[in-house]
C-alpha positions as CSV (number, residue, x, y, z in Angstrom):
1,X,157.6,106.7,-185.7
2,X,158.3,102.9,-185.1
3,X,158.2,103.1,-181.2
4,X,154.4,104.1,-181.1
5,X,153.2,101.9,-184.1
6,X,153.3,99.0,-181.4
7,X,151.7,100.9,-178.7
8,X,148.6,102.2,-180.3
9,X,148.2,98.6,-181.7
10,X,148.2,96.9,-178.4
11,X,146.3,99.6,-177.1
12,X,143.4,98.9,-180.0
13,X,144.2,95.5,-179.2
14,X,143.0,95.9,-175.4
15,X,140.5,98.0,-176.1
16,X,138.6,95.2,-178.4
17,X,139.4,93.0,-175.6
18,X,137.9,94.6,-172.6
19,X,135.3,97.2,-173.8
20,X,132.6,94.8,-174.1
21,X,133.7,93.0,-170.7
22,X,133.2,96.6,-168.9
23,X,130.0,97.5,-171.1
24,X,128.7,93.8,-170.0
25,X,129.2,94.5,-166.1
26,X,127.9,98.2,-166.5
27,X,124.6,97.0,-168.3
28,X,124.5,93.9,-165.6
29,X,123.1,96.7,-163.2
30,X,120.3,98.0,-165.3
31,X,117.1,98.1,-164.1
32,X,115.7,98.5,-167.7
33,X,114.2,95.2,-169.2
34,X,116.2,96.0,-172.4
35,X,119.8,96.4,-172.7
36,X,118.8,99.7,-174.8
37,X,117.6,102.3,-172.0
38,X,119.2,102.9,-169.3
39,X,117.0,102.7,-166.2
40,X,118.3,103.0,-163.3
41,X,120.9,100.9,-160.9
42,X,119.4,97.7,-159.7
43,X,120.5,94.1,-158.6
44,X,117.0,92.9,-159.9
45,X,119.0,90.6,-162.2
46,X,121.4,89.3,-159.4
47,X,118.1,88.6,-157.0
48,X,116.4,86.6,-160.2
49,X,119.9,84.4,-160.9
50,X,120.5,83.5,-157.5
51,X,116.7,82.7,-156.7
52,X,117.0,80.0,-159.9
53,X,117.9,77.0,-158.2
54,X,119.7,75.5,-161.7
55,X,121.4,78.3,-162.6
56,X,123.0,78.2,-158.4
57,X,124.0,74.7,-159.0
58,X,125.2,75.3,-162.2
59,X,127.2,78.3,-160.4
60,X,128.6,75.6,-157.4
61,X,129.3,73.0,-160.9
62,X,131.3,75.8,-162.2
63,X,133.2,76.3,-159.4
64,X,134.1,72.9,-157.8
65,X,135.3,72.5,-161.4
66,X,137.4,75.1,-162.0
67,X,139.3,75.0,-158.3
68,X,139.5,71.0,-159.3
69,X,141.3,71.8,-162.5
């Protein structure tokens, strides 16, 4: 009984972790203006954050810093 005490916590543990990480990237490609329908797979999103000239530098910002660090 004490050996999977441990395991199903850690498991629970991950779960809370990366469940909303996975639901984040899944609803990333939705072509639905709200995150509440599904409609469809679409990079409409990706086109609109890359064609935004601050958010790209704020991107390259992001980057130089975190390979600086």
């Amino acid at each position: 009984m004490n050996r999977w005490l441990p395991r199903t916590y850690l498991t629970l543990v991950y779960l809370l972790l990366y469940v909303p990480i996975v639901v984040l990237v899944v609803f990333s490609f939705n072509d639905s203006r709200t995150g509440y329908e599904w409609g469809g797979l679409s990079l409409r999103w990706y086109e609109a954050l890359l064609n935004n000239r601050a958010m790209v530098q704020a991107m390259w910002n992001s980057l130089w810093l975190a390979l600086s660090a």
